[in-house]
C-alpha positions as CSV (number, residue, x, y, z in Angstrom):
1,X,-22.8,-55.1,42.9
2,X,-18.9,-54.9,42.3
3,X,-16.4,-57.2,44.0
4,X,-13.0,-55.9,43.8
5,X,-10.5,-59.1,44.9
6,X,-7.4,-60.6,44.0
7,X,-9.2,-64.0,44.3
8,X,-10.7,-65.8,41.3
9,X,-14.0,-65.7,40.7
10,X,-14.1,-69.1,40.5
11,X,-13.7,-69.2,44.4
12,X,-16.1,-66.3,45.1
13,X,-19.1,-67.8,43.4
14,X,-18.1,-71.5,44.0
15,X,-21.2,-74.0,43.7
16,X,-21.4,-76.0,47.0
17,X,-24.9,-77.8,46.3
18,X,-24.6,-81.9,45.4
19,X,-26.0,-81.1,41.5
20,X,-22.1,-79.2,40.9
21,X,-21.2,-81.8,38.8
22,X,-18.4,-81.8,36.2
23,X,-19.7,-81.6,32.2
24,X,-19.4,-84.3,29.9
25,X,-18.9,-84.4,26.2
26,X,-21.3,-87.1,24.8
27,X,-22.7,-88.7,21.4
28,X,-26.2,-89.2,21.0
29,X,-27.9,-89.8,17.9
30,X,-24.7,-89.1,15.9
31,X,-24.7,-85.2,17.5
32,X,-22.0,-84.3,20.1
33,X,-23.4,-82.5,23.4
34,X,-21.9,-81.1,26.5
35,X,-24.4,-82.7,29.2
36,X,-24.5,-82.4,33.0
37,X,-25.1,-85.6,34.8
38,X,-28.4,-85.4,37.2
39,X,-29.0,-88.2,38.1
40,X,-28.4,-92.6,36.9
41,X,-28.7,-92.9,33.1
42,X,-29.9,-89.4,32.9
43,X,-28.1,-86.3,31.9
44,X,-29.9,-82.6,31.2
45,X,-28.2,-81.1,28.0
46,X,-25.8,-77.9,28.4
47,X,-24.8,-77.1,25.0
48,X,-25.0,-79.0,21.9
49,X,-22.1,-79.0,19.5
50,X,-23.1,-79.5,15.7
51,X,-22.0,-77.7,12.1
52,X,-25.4,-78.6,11.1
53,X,-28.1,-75.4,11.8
54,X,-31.0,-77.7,11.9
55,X,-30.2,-79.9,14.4
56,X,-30.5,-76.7,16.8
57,X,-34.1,-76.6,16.0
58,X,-35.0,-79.6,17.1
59,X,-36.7,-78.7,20.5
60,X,-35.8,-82.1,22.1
61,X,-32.2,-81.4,22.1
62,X,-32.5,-77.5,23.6
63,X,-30.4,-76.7,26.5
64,X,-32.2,-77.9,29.7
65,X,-34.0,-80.8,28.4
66,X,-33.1,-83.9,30.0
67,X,-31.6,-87.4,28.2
68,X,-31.3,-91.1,28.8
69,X,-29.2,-93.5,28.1
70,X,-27.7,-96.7,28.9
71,X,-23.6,-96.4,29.1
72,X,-21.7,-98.2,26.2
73,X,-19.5,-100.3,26.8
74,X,-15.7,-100.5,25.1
75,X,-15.2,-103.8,23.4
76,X,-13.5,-106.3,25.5
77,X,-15.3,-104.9,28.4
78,X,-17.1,-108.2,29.5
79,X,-20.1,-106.8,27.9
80,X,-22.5,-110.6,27.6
């Protein structure tokens, strides 16, 4: 199929379903991942960012694999 249209695609092919959610750079485990939240605490892993070749290897953080975590807070957040 080809769409010829002055409109961006971006608005042709829009997500409307509630999981659309915006990506998030996070650290886990001292390796930086772009994760897309699914859910409270939980995140399923887009891309993982590292210079090093064998953390991509490890199966457990492959795109599509899910992760939990508690939030961190700043300090001087009222964290008890």
């Amino acid at each position: 199929m080809i769409i010829y249209s002055a409109m961006p695609l971006e608005l042709i092919f829009q997500n409307d379903s509630p999981e659309s959610y915006e990506n998030t750079e996070v650290q886990l485990n001292g390796l930086t991942m772009l994760v897309q939240p699914c859910g409270v605490n939980e995140a399923r892993i887009v891309r993982l960012i590292s210079p090093n070749p064998y953390d991509y290897m490890n199966p457990s953080y492959a795109p599509g694999q899910k992760i939990y975590f508690r939030p961190q807070f700043g300090e001087g957040a009222g964290n008890p």
